[in-house]
KOLGUDREN-648489 format. One record per residue: residue in one letter; y, z, x of N, C-alpha, C, O in turn. Coordinates in nm, 3 decimals, always signed. Each point is the difference from the previous one (the first is absolute). Example, Ala and Ser with C-alpha at 12.3 -4.5 7.8 and 13.67 -1.06 7.14 Angstrom:
PT  type       ny       nz       nx      cay      caz      cax       cy       cz       cx       oy       oz       ox
PT     A   -0.569   +0.780   +1.319   +0.119   +0.000   -0.089   +0.120   +0.000   +0.090   -0.002   +0.066   +0.104
PT     S   +0.107   -0.138   -0.139   +0.119   +0.006   +0.082   +0.109   +0.073   -0.077   +0.111   +0.017   +0.051
This chain:
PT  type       ny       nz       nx      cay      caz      cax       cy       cz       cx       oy       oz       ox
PT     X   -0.120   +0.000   +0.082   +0.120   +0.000   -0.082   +0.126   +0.000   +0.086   +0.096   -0.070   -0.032
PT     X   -0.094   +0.165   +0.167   +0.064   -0.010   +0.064   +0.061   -0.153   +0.054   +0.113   -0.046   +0.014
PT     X   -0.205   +0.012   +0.000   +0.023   -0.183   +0.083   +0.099   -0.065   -0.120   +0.108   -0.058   +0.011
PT     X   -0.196   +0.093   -0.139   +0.070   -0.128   -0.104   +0.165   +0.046   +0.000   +0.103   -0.069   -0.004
PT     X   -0.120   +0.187   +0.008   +0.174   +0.074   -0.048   +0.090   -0.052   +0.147   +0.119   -0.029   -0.013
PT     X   -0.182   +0.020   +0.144   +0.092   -0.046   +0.102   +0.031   -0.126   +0.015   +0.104   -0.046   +0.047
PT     X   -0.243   -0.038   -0.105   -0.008   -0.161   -0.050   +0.122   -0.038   -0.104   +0.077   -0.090   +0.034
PT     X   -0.062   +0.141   -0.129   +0.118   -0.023   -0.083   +0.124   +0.074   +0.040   +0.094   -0.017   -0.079
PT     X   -0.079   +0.064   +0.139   +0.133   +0.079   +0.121   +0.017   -0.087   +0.044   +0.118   -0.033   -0.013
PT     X   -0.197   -0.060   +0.086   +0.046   -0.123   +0.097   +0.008   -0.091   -0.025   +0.083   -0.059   +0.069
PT     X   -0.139   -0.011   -0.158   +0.016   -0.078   -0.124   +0.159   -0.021   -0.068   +0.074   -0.098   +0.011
PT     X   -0.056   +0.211   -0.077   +0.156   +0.063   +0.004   +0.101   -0.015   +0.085   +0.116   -0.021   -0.036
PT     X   -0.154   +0.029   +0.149   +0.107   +0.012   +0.073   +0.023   -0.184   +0.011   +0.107   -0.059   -0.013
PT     X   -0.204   +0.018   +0.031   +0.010   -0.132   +0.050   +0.058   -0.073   -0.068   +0.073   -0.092   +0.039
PT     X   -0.106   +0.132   -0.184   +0.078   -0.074   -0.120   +0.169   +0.054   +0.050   +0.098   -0.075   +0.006
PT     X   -0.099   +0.189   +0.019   +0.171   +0.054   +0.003   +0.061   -0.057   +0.102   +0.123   -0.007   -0.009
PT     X   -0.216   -0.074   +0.185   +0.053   -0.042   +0.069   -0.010   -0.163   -0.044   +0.090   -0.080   +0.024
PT     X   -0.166   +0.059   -0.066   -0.014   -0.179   -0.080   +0.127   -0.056   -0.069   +0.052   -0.110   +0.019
PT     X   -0.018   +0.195   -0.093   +0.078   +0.042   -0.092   +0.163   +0.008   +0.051   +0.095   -0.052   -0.057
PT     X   -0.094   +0.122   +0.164   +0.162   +0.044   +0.064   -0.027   -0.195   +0.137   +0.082   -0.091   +0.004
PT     X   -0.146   +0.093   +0.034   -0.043   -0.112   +0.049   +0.043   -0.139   -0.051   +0.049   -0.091   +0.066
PT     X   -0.078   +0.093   -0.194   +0.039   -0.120   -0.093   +0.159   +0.056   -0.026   +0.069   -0.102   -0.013
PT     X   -0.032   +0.156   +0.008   +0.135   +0.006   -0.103   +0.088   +0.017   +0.126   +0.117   -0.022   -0.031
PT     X   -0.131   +0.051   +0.153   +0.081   -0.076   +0.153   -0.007   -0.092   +0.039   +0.080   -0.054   +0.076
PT     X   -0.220   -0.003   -0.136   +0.015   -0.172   -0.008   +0.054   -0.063   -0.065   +0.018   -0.117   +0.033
PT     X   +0.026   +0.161   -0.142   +0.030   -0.071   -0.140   +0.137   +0.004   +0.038   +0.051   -0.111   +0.010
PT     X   +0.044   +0.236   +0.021   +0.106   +0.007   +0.031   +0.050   -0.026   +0.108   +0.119   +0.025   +0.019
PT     X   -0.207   -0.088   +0.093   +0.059   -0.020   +0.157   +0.070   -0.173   +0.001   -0.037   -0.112   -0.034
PT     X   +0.139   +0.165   +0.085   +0.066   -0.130   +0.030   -0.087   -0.116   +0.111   -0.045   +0.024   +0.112
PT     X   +0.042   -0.148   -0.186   -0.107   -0.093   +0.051   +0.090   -0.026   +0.191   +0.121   -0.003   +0.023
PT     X   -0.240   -0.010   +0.081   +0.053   +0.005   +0.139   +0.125   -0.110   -0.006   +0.109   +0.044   +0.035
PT     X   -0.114   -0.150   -0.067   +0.109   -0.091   +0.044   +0.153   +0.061   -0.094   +0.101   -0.067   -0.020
PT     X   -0.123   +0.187   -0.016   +0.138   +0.028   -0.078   +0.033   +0.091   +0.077   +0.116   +0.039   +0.008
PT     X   -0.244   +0.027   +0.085   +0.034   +0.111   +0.075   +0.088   -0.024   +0.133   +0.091   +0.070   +0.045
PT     X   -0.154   -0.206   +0.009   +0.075   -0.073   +0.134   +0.161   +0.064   -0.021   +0.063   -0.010   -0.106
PT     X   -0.034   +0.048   +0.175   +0.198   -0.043   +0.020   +0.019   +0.025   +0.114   -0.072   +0.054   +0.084
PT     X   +0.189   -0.101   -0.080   +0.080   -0.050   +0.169   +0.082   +0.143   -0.009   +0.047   +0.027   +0.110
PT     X   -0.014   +0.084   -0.226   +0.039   +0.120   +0.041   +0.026   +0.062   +0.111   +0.116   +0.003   +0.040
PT     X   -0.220   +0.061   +0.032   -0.006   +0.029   +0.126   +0.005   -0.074   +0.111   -0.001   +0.049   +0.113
PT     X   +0.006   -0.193   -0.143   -0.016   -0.045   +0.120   +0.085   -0.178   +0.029   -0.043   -0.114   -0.018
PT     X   +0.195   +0.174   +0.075   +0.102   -0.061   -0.049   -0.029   -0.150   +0.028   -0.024   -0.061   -0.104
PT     X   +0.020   -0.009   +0.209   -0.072   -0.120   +0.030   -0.100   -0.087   -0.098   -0.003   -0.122   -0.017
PT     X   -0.079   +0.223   -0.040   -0.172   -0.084   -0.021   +0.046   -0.105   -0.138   +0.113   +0.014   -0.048
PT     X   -0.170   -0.074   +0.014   -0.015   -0.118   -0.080   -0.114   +0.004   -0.101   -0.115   +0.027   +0.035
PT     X   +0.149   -0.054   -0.162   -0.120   -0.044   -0.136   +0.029   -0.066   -0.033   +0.122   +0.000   -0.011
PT     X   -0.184   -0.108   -0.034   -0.008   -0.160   -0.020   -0.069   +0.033   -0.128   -0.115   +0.036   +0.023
PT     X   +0.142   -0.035   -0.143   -0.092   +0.078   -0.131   -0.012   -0.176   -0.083   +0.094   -0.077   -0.018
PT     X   -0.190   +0.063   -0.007   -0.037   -0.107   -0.088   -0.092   +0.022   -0.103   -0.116   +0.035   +0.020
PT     X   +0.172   -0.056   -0.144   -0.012   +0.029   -0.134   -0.064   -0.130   -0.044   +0.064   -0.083   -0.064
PT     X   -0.211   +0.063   +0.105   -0.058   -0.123   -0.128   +0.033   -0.038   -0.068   +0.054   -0.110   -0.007
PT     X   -0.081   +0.221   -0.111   +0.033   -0.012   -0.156   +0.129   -0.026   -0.009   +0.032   -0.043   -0.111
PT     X   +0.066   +0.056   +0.199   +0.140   +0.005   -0.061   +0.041   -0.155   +0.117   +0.104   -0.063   -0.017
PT     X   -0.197   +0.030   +0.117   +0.057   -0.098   +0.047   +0.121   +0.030   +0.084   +0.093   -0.081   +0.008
PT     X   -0.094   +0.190   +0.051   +0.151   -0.010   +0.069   -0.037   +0.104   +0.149   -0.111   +0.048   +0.019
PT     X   +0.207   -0.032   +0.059   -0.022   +0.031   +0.134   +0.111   +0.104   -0.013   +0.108   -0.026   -0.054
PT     X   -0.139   +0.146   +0.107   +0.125   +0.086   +0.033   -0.016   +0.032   +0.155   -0.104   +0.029   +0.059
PT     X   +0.253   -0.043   +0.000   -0.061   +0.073   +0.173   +0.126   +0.099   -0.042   +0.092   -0.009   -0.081
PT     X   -0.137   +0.110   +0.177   +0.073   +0.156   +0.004   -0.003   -0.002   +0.151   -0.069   -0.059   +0.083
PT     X   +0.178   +0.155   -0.078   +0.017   +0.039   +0.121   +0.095   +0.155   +0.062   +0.115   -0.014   +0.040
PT     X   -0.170   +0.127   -0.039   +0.067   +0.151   +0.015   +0.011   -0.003   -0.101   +0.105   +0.052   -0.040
PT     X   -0.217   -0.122   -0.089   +0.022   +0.084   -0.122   +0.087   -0.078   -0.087   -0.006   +0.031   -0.119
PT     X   +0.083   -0.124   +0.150   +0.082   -0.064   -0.090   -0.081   -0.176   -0.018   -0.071   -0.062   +0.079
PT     X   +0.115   +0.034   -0.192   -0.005   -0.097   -0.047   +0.106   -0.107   +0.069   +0.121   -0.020   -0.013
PT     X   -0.239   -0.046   +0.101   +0.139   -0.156   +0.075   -0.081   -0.112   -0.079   +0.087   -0.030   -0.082
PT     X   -0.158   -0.023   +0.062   -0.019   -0.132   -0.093   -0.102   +0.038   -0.111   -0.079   +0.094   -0.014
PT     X   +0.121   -0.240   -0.082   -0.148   +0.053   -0.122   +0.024   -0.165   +0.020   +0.104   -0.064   +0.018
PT     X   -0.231   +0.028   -0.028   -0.013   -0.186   +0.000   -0.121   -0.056   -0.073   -0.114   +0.047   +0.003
PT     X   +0.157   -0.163   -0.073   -0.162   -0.065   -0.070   -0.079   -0.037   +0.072   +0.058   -0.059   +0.091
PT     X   -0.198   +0.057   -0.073   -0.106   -0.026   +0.046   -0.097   -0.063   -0.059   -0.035   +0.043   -0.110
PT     X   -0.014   -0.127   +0.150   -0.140   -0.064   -0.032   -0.148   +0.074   +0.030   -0.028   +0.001   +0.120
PT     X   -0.067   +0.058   -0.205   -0.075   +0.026   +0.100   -0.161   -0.100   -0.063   +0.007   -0.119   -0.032
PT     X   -0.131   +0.198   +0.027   -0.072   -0.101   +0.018   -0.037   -0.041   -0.169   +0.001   +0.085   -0.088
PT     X   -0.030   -0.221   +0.064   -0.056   -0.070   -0.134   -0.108   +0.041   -0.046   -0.068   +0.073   +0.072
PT     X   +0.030   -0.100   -0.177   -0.091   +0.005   -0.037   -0.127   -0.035   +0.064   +0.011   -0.110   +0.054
PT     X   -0.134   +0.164   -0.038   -0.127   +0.006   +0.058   +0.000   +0.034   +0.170   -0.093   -0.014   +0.079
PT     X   +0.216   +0.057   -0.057   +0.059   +0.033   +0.147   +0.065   +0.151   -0.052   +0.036   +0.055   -0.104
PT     X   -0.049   -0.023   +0.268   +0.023   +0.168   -0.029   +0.091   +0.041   +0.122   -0.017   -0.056   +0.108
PT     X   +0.128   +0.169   -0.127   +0.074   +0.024   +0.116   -0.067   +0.188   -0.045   -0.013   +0.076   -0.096
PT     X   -0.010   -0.084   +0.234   -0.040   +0.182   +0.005   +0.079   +0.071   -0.014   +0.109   -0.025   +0.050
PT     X   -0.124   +0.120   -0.110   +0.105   +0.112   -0.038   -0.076   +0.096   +0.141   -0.100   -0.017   +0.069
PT     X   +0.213   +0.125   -0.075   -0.002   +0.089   +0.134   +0.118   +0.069   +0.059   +0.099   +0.039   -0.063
PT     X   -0.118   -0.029   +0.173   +0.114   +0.072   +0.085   -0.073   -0.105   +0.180   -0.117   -0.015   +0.035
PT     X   +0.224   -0.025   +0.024   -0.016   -0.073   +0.083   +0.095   +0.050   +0.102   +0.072   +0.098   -0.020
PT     X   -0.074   -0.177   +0.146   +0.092   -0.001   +0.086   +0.022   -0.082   +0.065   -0.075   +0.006   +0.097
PT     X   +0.152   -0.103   -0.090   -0.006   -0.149   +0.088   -0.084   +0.010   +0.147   -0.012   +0.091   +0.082
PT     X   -0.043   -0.241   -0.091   -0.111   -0.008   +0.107   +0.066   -0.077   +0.145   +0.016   +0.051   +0.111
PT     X   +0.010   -0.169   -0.152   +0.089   -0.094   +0.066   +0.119   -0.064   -0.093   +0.025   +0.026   -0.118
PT     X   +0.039   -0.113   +0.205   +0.128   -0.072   -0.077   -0.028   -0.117   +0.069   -0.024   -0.010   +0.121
PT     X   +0.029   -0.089   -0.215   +0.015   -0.142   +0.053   +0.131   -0.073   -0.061   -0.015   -0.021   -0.120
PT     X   +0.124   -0.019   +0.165   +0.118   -0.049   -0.036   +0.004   -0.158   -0.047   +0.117   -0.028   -0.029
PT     X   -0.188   -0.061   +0.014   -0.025   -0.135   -0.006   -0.182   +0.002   -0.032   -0.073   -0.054   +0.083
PT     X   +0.029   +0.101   -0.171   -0.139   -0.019   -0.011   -0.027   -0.061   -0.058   +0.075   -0.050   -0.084
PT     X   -0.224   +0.013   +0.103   -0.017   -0.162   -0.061   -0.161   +0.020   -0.057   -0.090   -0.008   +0.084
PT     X   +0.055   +0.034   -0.229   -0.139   +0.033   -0.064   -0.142   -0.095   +0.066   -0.025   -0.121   +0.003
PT     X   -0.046   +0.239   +0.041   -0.109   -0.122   +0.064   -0.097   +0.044   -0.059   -0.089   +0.050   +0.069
PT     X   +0.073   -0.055   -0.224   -0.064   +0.057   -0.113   +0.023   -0.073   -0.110   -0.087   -0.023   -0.084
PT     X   +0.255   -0.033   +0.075   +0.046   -0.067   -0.122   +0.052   -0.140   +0.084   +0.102   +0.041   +0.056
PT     X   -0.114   -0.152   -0.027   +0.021   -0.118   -0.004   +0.068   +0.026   +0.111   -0.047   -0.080   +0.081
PT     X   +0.143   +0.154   -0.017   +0.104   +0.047   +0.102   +0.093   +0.011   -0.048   +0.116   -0.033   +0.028
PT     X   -0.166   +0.084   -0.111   +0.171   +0.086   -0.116   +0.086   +0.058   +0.055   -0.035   +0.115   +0.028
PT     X   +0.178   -0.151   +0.015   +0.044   +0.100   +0.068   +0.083   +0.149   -0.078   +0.057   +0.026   -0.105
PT     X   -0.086   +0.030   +0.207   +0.048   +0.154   -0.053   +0.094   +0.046   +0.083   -0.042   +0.061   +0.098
PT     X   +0.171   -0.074   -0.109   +0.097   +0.058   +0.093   +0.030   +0.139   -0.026   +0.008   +0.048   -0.113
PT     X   +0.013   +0.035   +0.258   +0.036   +0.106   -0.020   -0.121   +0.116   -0.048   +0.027   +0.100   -0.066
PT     X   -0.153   -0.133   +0.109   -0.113   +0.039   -0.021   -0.019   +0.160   +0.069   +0.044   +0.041   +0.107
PT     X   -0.119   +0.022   -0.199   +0.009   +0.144   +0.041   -0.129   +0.017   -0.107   -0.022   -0.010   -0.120
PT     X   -0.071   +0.055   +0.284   -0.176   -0.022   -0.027   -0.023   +0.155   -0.047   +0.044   +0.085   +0.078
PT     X   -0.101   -0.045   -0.183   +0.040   +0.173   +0.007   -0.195   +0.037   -0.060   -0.052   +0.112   +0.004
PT     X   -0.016   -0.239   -0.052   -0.162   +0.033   -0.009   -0.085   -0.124   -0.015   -0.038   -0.066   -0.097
PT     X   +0.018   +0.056   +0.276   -0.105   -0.099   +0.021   +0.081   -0.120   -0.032   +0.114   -0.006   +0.047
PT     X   -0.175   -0.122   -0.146   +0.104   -0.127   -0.021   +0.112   +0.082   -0.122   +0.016   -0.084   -0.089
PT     X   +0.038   +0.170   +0.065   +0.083   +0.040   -0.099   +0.130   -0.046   +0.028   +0.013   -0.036   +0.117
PT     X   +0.080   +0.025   -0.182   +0.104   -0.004   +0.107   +0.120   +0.050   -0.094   -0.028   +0.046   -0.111
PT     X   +0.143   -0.053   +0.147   +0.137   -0.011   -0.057   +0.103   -0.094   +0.073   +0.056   +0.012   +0.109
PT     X   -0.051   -0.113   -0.209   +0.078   -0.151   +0.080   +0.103   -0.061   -0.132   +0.008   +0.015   -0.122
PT     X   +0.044   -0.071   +0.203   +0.091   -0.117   -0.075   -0.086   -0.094   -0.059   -0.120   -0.008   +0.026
PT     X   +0.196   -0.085   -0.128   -0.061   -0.082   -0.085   +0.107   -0.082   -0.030   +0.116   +0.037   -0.020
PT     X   -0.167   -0.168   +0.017   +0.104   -0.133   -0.004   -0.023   -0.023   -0.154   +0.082   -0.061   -0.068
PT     X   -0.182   +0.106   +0.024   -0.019   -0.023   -0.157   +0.103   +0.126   -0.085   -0.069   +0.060   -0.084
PT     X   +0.170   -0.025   +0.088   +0.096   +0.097   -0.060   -0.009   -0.018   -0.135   +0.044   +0.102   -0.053
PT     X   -0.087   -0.201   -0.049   +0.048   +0.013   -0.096   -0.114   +0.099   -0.055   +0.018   +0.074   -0.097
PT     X   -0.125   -0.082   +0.164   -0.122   +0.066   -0.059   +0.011   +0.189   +0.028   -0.071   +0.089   -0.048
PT     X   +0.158   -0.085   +0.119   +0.026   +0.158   +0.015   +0.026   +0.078   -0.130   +0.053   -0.052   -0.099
PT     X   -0.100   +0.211   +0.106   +0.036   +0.050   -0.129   -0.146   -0.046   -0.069   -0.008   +0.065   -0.104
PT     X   -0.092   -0.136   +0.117   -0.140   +0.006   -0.060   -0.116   -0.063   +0.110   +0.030   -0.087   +0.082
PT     X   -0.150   +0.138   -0.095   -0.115   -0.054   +0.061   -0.020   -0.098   +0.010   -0.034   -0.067   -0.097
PT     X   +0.050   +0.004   +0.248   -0.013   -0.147   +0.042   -0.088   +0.028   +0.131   -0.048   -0.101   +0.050
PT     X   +0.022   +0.213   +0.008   -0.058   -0.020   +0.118   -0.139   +0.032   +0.020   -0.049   +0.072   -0.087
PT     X   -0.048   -0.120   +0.209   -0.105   +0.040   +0.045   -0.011   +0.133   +0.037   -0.108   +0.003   +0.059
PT     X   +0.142   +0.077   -0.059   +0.031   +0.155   -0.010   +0.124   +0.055   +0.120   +0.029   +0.118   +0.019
PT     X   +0.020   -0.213   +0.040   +0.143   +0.029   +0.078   +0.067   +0.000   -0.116   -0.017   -0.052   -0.110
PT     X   +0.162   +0.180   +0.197   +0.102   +0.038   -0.058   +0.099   -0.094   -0.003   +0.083   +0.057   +0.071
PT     X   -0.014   -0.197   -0.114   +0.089   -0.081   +0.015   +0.146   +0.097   -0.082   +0.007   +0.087   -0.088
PT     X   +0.104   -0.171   +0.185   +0.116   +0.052   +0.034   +0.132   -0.131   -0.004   -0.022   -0.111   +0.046
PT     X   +0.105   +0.135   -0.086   +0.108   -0.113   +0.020   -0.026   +0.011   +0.137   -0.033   +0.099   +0.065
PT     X   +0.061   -0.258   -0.017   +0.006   +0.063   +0.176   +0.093   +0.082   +0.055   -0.023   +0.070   +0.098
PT     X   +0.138   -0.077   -0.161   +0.087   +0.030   +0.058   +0.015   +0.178   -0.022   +0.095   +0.055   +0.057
PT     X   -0.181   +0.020   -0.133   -0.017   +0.115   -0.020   -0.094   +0.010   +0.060   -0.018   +0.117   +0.035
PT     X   -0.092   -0.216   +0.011   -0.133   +0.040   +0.100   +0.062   +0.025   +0.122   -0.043   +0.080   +0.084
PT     X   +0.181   -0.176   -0.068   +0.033   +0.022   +0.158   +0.068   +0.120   +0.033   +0.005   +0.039   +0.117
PT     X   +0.046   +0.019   -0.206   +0.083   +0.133   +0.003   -0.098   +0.104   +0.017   +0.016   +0.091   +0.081
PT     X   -0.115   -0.099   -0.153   -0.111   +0.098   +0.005   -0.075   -0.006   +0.125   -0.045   +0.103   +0.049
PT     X   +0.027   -0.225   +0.010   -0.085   -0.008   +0.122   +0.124   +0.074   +0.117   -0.021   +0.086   +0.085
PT     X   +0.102   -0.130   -0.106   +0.123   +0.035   +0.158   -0.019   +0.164   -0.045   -0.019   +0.061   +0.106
PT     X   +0.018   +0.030   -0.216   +0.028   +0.064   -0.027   -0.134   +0.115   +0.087   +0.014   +0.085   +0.088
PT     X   -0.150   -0.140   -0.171   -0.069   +0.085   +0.051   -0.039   -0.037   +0.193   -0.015   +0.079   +0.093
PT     X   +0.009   -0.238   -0.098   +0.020   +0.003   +0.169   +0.073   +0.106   +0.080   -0.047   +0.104   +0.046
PT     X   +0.159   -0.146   -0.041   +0.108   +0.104   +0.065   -0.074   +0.180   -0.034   -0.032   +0.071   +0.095
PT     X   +0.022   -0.042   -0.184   -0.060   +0.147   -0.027   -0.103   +0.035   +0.060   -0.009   +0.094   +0.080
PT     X   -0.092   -0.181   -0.121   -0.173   +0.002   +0.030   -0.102   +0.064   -0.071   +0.003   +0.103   -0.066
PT     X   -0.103   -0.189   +0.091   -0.128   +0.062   -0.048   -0.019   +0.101   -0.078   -0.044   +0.022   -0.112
PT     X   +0.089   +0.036   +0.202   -0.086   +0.160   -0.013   +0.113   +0.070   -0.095   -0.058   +0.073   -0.080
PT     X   +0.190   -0.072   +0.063   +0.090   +0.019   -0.084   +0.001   -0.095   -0.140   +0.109   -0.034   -0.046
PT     X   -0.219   -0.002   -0.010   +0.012   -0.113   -0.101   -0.122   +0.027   -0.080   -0.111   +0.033   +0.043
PT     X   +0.144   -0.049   -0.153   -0.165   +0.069   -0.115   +0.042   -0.096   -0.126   +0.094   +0.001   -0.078
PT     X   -0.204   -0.081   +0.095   -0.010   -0.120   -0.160   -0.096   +0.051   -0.138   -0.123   +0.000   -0.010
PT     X   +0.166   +0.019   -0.032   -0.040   +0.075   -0.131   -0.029   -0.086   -0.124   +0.095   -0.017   -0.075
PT     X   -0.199   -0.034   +0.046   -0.044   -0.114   -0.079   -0.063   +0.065   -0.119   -0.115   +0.042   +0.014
PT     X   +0.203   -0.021   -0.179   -0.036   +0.088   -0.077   -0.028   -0.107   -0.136   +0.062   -0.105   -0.015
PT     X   -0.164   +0.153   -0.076   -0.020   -0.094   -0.072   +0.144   +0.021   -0.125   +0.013   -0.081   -0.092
């Protein structure tokens, strides 16, 4: 009898930690909301909103651009995540897509990228193979931007 009464004690409890477990999950702010440049006056978030189609970069916490984006079409997929740029290629040229070029390229997972796009009118909805397309001329601001900074000061945040 002893066993069963400590069996449902623990039982109990588990439900009470299951329980407080779920409802800090339920209420925890999702990681990419947690990111901020707060503490750390320099660093960079590049936040890209799928569903909403648009790009925000921050920087010490403030809001410096919000821009339309393309990301990937239908039966194509752009990963959601938390990233950190890999390389930068300034004149890149797709050796995957016909030799599509991608100016202002910023490689942040594997072939992923964040680049310019000569196709602008299609920005603001899903046109791409799962790269982030950019007016160029906002890809080029963004590339000088995190170049000059670097790497390691730069976090791409790909949210559905």
């Amino acid at each position: 009898m002893k066993f069963v009464a400590s069996r449902i004690v623990s039982t109990a409890r588990l439900g009470i930690l299951t329980v407080a477990a779920l409802a800090a999950f339920a209420t925890a702010v999702p990681a990419s909301e947690r990111l901020s440049t707060s503490n750390r006056s320099n660093q960079i978030v590049i936040r890209v909103d799928v569903s909403d189609q648009e790009m925000t970069v921050m920087q010490a916490g403030r809001r410096l651009y919000s821009w339309p984006v393309s990301t990937a079409k239908r039966g194509k997929i752009t990963p959601s995540g938390t990233y950190q740029p890999q390389w930068f290629s300034r004149n890149h040229r797709s050796s995957l897509y016909d030799d599509a070029p991608m100016p202002f390229a910023i490689f942040y997972d594997g072939n992923y990228a964040i680049h310019g796009t000569y196709s602008t009118g299609q920005l603001g909805r899903p046109a791409s193979n799962g790269c982030v397309r950019l007016h160029p001329e906002n890809a080029r601001t963004l590339y000088e931007m995190v170049y000059a900074l670097g790497k390691e000061n730069t976090y791409v945040v790909v949210q559905e």
